[in-house]
PDB file of N, CA, C and O in Angstrom:
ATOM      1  N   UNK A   1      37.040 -35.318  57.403  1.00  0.00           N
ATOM      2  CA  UNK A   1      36.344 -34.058  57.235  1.00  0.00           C
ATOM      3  C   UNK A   1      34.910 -34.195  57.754  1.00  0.00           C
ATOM      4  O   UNK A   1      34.332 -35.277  57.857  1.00  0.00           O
ATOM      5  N   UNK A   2      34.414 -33.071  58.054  1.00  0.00           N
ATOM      6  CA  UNK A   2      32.997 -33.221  59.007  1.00  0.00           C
ATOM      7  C   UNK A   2      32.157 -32.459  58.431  1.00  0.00           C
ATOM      8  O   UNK A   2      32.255 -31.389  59.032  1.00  0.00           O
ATOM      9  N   UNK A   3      31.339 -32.352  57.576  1.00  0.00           N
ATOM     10  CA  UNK A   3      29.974 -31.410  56.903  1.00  0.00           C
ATOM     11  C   UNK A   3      29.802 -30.671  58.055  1.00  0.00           C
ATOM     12  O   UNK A   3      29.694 -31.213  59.155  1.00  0.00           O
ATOM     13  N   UNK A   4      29.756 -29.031  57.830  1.00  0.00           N
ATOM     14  CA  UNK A   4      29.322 -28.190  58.674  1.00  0.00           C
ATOM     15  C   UNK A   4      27.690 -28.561  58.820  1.00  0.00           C
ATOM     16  O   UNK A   4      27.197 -28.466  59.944  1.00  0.00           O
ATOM     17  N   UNK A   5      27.053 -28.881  57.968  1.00  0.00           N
ATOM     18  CA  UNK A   5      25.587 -28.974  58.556  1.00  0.00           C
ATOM     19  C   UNK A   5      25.464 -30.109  59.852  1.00  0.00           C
ATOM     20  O   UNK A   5      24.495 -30.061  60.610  1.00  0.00           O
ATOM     21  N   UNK A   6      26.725 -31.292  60.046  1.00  0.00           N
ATOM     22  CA  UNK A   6      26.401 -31.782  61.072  1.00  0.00           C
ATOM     23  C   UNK A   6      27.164 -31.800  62.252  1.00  0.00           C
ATOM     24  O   UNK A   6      27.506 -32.651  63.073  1.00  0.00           O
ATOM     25  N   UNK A   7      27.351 -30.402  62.050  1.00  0.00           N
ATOM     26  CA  UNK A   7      28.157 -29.842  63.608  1.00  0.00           C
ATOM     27  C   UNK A   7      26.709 -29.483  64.865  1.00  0.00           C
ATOM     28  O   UNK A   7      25.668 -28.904  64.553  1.00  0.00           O
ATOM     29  N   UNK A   8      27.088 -30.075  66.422  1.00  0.00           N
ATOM     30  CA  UNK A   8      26.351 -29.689  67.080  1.00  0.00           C
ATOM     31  C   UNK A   8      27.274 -29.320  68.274  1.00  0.00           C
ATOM     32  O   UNK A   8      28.499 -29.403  68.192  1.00  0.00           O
ATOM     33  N   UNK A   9      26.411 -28.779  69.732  1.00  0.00           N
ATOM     34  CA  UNK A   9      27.396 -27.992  70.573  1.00  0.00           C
ATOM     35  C   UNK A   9      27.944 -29.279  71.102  1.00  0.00           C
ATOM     36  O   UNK A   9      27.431 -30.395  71.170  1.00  0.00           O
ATOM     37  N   UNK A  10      29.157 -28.820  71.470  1.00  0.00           N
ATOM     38  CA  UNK A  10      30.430 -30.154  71.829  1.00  0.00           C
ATOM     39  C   UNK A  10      31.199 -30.625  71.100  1.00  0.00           C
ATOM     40  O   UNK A  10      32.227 -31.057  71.623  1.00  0.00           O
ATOM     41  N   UNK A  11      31.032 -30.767  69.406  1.00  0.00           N
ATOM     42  CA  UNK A  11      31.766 -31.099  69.125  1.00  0.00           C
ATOM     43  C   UNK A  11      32.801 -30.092  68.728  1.00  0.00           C
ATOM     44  O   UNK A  11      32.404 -28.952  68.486  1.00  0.00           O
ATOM     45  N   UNK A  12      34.330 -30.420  68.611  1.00  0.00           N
ATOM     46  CA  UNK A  12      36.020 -29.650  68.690  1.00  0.00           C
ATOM     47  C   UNK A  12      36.176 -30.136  66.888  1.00  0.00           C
ATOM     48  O   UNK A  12      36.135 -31.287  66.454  1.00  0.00           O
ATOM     49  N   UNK A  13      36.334 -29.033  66.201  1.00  0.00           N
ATOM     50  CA  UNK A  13      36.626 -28.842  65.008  1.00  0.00           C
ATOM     51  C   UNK A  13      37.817 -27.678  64.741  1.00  0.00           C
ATOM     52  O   UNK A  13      37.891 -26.710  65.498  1.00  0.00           O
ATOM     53  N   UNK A  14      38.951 -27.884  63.355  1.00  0.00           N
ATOM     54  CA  UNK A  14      39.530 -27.301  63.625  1.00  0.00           C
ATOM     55  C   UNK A  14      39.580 -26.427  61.791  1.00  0.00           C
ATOM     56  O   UNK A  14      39.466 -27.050  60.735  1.00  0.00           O
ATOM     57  N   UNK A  15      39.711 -25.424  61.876  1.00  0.00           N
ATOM     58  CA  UNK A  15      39.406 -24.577  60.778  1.00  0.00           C
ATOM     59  C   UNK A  15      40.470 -23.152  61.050  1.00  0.00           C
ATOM     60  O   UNK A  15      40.567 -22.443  62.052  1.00  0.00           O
ATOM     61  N   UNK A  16      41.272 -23.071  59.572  1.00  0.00           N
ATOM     62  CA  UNK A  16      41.924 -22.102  59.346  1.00  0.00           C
ATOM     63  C   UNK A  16      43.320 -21.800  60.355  1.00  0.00           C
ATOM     64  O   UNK A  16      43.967 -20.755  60.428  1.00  0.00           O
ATOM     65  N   UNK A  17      43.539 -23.115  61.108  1.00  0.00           N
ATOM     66  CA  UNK A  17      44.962 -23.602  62.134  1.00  0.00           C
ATOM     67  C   UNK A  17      44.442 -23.554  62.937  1.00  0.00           C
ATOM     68  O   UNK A  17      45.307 -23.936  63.726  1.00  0.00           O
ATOM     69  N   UNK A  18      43.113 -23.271  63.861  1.00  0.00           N
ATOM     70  CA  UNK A  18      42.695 -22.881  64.807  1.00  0.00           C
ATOM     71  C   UNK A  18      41.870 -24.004  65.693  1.00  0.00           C
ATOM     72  O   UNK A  18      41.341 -24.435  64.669  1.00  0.00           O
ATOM     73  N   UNK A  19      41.274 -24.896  66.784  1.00  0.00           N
ATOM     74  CA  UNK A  19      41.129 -25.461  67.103  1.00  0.00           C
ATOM     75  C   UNK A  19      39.767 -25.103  68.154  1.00  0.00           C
ATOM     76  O   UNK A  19      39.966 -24.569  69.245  1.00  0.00           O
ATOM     77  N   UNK A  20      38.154 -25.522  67.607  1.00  0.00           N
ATOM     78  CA  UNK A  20      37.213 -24.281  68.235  1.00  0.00           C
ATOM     79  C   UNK A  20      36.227 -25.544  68.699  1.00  0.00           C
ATOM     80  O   UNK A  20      36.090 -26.622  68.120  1.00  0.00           O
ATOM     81  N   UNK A  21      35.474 -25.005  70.126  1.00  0.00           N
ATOM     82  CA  UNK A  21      34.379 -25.485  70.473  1.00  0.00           C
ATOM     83  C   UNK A  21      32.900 -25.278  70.148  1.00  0.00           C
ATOM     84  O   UNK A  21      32.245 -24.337  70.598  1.00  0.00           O
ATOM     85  N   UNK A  22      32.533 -26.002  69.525  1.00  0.00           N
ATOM     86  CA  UNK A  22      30.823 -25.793  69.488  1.00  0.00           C
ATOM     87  C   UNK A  22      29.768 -25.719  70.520  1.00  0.00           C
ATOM     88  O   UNK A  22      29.165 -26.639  71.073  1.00  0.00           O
ATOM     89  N   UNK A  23      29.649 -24.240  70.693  1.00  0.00           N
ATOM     90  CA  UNK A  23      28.598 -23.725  71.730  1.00  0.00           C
ATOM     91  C   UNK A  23      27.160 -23.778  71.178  1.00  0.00           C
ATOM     92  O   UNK A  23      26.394 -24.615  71.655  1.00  0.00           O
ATOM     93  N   UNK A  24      26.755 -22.976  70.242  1.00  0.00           N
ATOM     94  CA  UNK A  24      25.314 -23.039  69.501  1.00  0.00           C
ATOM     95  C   UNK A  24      25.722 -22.968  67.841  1.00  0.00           C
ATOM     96  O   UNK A  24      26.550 -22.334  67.187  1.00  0.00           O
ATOM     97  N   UNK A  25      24.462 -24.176  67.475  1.00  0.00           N
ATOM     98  CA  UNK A  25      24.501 -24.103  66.410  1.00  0.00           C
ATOM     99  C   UNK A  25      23.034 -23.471  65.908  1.00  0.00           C
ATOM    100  O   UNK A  25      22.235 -23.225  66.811  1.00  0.00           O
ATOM    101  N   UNK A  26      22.686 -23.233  64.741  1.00  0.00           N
ATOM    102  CA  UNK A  26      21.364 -23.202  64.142  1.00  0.00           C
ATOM    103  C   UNK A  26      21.630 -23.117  62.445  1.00  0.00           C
ATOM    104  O   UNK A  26      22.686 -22.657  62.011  1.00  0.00           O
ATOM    105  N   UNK A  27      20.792 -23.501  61.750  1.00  0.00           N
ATOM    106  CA  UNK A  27      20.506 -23.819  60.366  1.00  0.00           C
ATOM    107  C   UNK A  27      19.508 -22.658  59.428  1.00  0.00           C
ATOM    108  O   UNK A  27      18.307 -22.398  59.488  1.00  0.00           O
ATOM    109  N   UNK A  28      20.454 -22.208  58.695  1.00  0.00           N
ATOM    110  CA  UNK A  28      19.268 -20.670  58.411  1.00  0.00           C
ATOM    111  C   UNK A  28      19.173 -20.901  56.787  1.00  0.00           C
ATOM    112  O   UNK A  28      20.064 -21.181  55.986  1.00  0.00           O
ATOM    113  N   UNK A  29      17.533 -20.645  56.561  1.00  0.00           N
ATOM    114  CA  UNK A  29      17.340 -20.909  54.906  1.00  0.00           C
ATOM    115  C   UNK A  29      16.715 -19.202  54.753  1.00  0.00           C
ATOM    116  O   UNK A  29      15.722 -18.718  55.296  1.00  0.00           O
ATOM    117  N   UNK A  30      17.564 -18.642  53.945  1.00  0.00           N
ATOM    118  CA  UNK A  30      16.900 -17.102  53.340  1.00  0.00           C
ATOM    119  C   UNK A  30      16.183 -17.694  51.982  1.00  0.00           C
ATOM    120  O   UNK A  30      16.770 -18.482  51.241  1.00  0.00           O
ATOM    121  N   UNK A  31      14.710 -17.173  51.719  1.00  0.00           N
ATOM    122  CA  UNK A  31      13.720 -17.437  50.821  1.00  0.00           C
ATOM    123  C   UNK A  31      14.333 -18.419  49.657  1.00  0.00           C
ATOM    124  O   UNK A  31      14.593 -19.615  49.793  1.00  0.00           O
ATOM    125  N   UNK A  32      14.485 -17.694  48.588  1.00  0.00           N
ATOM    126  CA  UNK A  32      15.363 -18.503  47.297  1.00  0.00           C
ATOM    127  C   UNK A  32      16.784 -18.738  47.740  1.00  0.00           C
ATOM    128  O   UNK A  32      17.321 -19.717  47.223  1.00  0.00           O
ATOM    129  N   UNK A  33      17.380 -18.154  48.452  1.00  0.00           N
ATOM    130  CA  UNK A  33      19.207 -18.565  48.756  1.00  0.00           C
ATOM    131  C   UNK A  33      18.983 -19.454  49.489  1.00  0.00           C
ATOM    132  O   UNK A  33      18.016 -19.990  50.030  1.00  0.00           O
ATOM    133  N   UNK A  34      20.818 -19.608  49.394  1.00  0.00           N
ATOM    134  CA  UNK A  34      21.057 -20.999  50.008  1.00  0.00           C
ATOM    135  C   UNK A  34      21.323 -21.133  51.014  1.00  0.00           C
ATOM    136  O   UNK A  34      22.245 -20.433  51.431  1.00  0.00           O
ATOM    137  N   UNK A  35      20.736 -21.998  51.848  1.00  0.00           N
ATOM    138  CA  UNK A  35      21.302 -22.353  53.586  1.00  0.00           C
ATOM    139  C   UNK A  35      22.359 -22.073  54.002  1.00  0.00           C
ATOM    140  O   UNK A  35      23.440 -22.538  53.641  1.00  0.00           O
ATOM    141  N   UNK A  36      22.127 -21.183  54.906  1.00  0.00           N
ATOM    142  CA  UNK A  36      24.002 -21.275  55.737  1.00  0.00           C
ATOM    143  C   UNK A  36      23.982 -22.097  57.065  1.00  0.00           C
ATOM    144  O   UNK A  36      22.874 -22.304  57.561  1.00  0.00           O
ATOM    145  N   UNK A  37      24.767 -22.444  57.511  1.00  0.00           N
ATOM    146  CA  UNK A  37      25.137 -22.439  59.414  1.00  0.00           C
ATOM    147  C   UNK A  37      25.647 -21.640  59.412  1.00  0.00           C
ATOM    148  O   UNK A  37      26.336 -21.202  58.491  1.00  0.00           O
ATOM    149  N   UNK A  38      25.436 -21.116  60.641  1.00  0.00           N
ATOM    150  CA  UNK A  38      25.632 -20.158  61.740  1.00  0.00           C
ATOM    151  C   UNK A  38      26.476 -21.146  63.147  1.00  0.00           C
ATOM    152  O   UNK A  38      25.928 -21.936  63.916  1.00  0.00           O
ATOM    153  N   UNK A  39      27.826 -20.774  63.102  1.00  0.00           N
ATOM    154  CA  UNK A  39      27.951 -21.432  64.992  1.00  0.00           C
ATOM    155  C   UNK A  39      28.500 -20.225  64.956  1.00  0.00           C
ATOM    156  O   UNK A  39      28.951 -19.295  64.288  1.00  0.00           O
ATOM    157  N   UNK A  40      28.044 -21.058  66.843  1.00  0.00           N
ATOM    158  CA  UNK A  40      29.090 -20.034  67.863  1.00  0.00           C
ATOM    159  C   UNK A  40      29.839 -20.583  68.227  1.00  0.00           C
ATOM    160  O   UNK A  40      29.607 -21.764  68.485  1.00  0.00           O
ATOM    161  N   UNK A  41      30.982 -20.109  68.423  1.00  0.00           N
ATOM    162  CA  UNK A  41      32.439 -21.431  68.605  1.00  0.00           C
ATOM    163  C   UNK A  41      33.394 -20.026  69.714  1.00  0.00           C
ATOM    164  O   UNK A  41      33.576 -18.809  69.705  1.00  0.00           O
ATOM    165  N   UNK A  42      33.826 -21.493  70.705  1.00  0.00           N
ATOM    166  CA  UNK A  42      35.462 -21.037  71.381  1.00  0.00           C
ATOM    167  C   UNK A  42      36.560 -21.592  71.088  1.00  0.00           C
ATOM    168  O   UNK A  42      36.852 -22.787  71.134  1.00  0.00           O
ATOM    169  N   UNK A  43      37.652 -20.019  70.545  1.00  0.00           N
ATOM    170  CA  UNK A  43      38.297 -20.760  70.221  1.00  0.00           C
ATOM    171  C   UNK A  43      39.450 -21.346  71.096  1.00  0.00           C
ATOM    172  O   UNK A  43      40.000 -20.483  71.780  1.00  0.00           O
ATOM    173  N   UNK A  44      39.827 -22.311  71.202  1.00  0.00           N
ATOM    174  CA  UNK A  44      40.526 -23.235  72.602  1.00  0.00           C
ATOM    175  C   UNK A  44      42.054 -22.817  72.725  1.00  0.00           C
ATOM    176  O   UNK A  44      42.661 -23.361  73.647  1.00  0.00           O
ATOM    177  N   UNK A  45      42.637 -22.084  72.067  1.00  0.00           N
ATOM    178  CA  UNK A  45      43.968 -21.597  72.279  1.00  0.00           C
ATOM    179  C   UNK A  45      43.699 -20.400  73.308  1.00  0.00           C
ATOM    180  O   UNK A  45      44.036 -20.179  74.471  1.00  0.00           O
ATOM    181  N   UNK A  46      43.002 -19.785  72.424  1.00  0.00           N
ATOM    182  CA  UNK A  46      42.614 -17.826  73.202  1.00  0.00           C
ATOM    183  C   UNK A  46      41.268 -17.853  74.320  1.00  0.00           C
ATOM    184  O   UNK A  46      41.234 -17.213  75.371  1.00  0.00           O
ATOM    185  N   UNK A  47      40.304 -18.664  73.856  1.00  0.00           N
ATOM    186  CA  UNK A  47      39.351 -18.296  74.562  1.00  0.00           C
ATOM    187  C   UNK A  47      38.236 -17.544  74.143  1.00  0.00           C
ATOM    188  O   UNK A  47      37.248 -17.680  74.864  1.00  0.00           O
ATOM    189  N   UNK A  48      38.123 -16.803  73.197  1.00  0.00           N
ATOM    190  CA  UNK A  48      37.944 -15.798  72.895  1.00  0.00           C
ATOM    191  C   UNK A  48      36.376 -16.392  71.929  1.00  0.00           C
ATOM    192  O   UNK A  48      36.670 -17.193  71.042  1.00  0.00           O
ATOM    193  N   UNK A  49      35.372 -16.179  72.005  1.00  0.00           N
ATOM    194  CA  UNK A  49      34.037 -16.554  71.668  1.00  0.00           C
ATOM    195  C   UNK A  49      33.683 -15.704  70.132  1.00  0.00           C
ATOM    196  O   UNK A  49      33.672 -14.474  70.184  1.00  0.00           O
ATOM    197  N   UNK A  50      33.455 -16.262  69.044  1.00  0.00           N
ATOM    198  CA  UNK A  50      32.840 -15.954  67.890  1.00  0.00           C
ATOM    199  C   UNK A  50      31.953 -16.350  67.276  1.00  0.00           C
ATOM    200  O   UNK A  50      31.547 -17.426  67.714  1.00  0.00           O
ATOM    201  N   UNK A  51      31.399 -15.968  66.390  1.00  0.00           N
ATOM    202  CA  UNK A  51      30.091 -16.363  65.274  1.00  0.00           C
ATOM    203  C   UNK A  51      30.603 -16.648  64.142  1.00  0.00           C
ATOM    204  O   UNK A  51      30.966 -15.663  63.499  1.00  0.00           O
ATOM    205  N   UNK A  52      30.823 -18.030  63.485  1.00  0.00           N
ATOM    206  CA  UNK A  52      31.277 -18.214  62.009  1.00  0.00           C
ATOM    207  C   UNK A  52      29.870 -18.729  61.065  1.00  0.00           C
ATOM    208  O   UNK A  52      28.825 -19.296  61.387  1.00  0.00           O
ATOM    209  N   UNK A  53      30.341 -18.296  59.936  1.00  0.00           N
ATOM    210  CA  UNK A  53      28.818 -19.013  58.664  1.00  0.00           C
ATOM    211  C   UNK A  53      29.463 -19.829  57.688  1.00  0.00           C
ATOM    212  O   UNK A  53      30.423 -19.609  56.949  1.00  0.00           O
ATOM    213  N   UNK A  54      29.036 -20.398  57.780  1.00  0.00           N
ATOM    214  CA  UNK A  54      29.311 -22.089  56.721  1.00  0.00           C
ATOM    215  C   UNK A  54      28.201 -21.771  56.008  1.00  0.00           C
ATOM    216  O   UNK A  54      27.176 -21.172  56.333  1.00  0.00           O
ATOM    217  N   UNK A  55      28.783 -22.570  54.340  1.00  0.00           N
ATOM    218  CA  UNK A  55      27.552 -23.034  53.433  1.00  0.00           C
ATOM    219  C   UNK A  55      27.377 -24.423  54.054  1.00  0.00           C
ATOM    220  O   UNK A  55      27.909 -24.785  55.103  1.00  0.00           O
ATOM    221  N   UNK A  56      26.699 -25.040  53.406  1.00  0.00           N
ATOM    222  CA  UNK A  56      26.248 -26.368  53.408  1.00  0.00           C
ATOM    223  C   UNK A  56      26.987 -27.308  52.793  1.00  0.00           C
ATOM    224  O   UNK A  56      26.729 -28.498  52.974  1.00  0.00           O
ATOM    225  N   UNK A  57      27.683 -27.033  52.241  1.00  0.00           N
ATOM    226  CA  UNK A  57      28.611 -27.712  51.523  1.00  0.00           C
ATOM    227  C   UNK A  57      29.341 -27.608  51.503  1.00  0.00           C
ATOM    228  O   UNK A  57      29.863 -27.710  50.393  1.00  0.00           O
ATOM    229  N   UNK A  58      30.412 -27.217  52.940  1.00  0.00           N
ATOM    230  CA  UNK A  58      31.643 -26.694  53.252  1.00  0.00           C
ATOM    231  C   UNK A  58      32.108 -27.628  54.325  1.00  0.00           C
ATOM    232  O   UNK A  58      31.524 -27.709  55.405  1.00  0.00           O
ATOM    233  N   UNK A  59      33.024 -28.239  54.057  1.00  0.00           N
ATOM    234  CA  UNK A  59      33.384 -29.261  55.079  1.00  0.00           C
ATOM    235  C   UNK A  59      34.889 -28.396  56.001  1.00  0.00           C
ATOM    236  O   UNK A  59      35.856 -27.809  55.517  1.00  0.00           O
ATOM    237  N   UNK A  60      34.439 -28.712  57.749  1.00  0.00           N
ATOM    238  CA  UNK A  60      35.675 -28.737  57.958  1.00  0.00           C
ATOM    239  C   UNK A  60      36.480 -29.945  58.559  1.00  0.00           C
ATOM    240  O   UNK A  60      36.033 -31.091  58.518  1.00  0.00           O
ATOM    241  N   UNK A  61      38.118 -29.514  59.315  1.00  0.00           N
ATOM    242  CA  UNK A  61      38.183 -30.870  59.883  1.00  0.00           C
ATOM    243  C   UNK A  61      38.473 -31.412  61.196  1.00  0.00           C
ATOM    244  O   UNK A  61      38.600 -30.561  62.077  1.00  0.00           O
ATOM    245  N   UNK A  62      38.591 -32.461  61.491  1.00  0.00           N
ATOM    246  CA  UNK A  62      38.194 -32.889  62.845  1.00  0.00           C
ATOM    247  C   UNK A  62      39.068 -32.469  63.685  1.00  0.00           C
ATOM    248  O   UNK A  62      40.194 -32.479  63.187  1.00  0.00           O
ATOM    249  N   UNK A  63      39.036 -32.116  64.707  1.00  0.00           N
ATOM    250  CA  UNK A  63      40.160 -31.683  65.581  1.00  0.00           C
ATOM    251  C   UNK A  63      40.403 -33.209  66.506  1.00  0.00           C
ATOM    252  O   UNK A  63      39.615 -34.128  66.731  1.00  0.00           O
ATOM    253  N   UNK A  64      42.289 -32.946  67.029  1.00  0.00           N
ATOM    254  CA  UNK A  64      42.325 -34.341  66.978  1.00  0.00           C
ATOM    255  C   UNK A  64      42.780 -33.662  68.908  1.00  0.00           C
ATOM    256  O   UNK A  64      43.745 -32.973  69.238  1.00  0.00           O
ATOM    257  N   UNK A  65      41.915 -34.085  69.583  1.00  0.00           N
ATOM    258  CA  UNK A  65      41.594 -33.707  71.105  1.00  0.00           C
ATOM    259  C   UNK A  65      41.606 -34.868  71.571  1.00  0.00           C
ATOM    260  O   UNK A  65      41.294 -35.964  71.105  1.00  0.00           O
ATOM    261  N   UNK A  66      42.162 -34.380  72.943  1.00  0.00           N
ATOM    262  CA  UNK A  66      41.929 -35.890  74.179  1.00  0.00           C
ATOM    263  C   UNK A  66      40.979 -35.001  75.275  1.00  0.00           C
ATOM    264  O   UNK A  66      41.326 -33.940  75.793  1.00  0.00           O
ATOM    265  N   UNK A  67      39.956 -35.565  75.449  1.00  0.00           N
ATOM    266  CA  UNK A  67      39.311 -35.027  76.466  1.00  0.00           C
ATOM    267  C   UNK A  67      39.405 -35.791  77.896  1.00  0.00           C
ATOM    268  O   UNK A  67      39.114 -36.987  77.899  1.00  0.00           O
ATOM    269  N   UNK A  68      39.825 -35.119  79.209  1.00  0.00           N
ATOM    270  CA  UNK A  68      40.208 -35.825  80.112  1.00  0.00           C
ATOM    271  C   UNK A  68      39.159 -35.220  81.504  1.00  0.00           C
ATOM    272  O   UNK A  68      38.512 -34.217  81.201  1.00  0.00           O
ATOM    273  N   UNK A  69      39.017 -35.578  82.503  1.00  0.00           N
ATOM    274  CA  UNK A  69      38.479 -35.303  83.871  1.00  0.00           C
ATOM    275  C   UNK A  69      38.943 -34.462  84.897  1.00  0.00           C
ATOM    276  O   UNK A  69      39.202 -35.387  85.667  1.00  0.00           O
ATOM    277  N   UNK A  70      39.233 -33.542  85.482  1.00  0.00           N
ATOM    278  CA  UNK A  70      40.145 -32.859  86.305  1.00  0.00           C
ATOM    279  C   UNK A  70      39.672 -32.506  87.463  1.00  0.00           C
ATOM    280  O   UNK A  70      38.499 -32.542  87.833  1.00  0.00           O
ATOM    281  N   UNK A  71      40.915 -32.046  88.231  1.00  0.00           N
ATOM    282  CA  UNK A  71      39.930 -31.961  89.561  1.00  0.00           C
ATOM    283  C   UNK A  71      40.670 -30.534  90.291  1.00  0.00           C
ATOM    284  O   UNK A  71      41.534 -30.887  91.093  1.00  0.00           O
ATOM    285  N   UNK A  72      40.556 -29.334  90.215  1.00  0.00           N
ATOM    286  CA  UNK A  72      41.261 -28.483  90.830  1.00  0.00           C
ATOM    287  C   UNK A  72      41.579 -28.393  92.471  1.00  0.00           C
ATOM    288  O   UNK A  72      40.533 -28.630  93.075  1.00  0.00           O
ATOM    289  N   UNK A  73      42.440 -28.185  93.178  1.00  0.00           N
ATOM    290  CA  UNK A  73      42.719 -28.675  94.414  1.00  0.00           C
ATOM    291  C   UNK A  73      43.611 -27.034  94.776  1.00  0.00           C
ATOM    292  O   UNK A  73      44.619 -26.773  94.119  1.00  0.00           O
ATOM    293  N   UNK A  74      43.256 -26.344  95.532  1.00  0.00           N
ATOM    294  CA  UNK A  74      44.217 -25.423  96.448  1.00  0.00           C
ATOM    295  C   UNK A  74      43.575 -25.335  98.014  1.00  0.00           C
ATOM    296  O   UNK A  74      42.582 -25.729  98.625  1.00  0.00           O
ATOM    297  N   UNK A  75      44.942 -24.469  98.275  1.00  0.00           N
ATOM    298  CA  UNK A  75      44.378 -24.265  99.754  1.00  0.00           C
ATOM    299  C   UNK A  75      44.236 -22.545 100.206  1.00  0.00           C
ATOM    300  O   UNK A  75      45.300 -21.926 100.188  1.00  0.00           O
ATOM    301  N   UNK A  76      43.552 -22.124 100.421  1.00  0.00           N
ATOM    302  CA  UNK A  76      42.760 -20.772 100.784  1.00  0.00           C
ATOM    303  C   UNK A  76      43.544 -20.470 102.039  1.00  0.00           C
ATOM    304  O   UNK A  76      42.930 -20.464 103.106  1.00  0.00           O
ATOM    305  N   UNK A  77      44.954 -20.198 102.018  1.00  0.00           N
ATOM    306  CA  UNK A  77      45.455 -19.809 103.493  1.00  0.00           C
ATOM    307  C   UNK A  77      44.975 -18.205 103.803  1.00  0.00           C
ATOM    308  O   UNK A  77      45.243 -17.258 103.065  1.00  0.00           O
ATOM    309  N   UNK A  78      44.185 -18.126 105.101  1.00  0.00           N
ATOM    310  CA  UNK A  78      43.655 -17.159 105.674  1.00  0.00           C
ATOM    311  C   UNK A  78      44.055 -16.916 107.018  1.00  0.00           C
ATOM    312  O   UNK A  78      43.383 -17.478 107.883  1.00  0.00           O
ATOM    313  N   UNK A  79      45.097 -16.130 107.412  1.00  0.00           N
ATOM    314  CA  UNK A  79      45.465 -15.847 108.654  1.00  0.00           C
ATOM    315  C   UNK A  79      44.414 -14.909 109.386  1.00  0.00           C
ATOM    316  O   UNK A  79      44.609 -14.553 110.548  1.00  0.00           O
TER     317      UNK A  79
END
């Protein structure tokens, strides 16, 4: 399990079956309440870009990813 307070962009966490990238994070304290995070996450099935809020004391868990190198290759036939 990974404390949402020490999520930063890059790391692949997976929450609620879903499997999401960390784009931006930031750390927000309202006066007397309690800290939330704030990310922005993609999620890696759909694509599809959101804003989630964590307490501080909300753990999620690790997503279990192989990250690999690629190289895209076509050919542009233009008669």
């Amino acid at each position: 399990m990974i404390s949402t307070s020490s999520l930063r962009p890059g790391n692949v966490f997976e929450d609620g079956g879903s499997k999401y990238l960390v784009l931006k994070f930031s750390h927000m304290k309202k006066g007397r309440g309690q800290a939330v995070n704030r990310v922005k996450v993609r999620d890696l099935e759909t694509g599809s870009i959101t804003e989630k809020t964590y307490s501080n004391e909300q753990s999620v868990s690790e997503a279990d990813v192989e990250k690999r190198s690629a190289q895209f290759l076509y050919s542009d036939d233009k008669s």
